[in-house]
C-alpha positions in Angstrom: 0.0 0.0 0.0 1.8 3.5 -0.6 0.2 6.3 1.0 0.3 9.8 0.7 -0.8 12.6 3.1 0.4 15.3 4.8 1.2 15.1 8.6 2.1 16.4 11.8 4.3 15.2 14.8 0.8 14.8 17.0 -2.6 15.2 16.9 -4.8 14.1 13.9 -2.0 14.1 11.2 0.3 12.6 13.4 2.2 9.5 11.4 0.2 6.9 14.4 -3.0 8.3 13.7 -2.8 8.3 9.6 -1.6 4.7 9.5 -4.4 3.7 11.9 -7.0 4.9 9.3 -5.7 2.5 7.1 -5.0 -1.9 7.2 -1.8 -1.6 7.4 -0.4 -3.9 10.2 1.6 -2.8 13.4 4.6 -4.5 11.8 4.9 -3.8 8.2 8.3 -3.8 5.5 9.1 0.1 4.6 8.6 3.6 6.1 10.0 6.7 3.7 9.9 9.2 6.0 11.4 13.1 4.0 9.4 15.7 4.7 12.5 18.6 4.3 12.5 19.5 8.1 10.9 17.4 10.4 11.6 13.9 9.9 13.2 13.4 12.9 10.3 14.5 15.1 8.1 12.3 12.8 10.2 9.3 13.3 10.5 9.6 16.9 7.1 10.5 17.1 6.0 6.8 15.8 5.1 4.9 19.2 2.4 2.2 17.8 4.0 1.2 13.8 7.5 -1.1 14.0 8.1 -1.2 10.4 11.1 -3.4 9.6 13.1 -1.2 7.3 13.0 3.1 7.3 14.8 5.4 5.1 15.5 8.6 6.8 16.1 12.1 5.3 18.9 13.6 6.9 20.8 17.0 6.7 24.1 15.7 4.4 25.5 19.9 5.1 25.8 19.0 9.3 29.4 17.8 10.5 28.9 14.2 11.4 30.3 15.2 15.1 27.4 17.0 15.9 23.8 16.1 17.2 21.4 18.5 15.6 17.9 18.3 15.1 15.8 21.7 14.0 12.6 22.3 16.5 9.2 20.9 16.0 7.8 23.4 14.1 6.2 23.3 11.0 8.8 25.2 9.0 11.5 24.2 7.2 15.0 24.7 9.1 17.9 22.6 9.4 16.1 18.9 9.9 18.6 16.7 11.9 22.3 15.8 11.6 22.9 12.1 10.5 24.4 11.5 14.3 21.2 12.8 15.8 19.3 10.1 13.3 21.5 7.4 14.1 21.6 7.9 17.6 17.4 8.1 17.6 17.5 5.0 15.3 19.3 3.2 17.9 17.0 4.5 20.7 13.9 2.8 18.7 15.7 -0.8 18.1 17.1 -0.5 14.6 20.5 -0.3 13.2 22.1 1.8 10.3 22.9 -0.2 7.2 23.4 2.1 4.6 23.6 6.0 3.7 22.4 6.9 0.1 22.7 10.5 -0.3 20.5 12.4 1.9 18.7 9.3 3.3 20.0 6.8 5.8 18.8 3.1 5.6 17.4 1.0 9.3 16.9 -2.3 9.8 15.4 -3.6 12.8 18.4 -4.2 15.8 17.8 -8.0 15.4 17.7 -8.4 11.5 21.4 -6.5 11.8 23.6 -9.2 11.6 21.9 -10.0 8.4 24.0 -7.6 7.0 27.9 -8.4 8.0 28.7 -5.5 9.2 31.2 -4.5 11.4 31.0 -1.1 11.7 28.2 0.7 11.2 28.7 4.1 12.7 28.4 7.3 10.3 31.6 7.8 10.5 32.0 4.7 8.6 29.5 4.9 6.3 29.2 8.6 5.1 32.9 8.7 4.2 32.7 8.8 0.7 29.7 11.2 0.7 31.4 13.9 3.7 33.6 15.9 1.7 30.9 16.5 -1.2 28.5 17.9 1.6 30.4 19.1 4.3 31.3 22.8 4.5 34.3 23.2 6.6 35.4 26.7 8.3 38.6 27.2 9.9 40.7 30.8 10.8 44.2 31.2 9.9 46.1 33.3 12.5 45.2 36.2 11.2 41.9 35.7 11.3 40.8 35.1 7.9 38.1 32.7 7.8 38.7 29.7 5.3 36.7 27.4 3.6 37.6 23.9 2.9 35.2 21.1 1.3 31.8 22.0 -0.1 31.9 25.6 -1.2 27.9 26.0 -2.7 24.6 26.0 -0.9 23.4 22.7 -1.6 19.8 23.8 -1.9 20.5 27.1 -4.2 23.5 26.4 -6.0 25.0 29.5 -4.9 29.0 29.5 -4.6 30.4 30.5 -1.1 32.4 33.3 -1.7 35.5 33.3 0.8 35.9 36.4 0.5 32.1 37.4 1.2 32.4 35.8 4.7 35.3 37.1 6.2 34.5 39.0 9.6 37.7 41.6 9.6 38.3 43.9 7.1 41.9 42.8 5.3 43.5 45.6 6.9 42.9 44.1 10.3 43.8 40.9 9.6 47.0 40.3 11.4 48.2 37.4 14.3 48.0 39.5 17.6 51.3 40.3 19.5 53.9 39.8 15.9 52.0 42.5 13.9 49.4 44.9 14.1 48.0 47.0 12.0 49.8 50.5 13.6 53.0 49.2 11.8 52.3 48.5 8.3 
């Protein structure tokens, strides 16, 4: 059965509530869950449904060190980090398997070993996909601001511009304590 409707993270439209309007059993194969923003909340959100597989939308442009998930609210912001989606997959009995783009792949905790894996943190698996996502910031000494991998904005197509970003004027730019700006 594929079904489509819009939802909410509670009340009527709540992902529990839609499904129980329907025959779908408690335990079914495949949840798709990406709704651009709140997938997360959805997700955890999904108390009486244990399908056995879900795909996940996560935000690929979030540093796979950090836990992030945007609020619940019905606006697009951030969504969640793949750690945050990992760590709530892990919560709810499944295990990652897979990262495909933007989407990360569950399996329930005890069809895991199913899948030989020895590993299966995201640091693992996203390392081929990081550096095409990732934006990466870092200051030289002089306080120019740098960046390093991913230099657009994935949903615009816009190019960073490093030059656009920098927080001191060039003339200020200088390591503190060798040089200042007095004697150039």
């Amino acid at each position: 059965m594929l079904l489509n409707s819009f939802i909410d993270i509670e009340g009527a439209n709540s992902l529990d509530n839609i499904l129980s309007r329907t025959p779908i059993p408690t335990e079914f194969d495949l949840l798709v869950i990406d709704i651009d923003g709140n997938d997360y909340h959805i997700w955890q959100s999904l108390e009486k449904y244990h399908p056995r597989v879900v795909i996940i939308e996560f935000n690929s442009t979030i540093p796979l060190n950090l836990e992030i998930v945007q609020p619940k609210e019905k606006i697009h912001d951030c969504g969640a980090s793949l750690l945050a989606v990992y760590n709530l997959g892990k919560q709810k009995g499944y295990q990652l398997v897979c990262i495909s783009g933007d989407n990360a792949i569950f399996v329930e905790e005890k069809n895991f070993a199913l899948f030989n894996i020895d590993n299966n943190h995201p640091s693992e698996l996203w390392k081929e996909f990081e550096s095409k996502s990732i934006t990466q910031l870092y200051q030289k000494y002089d306080g120019t601001l740098v960046i390093t991998g991913n230099d657009r904005l994935n949903w615009h197509g816009v190019k960073i511009k490093q030059s656009a970003i920098q927080v001191l004027p060039k003339f200020l730019r200088f390591f503190p304590g060798l040089d200042n700006f007095w004697t150039r």
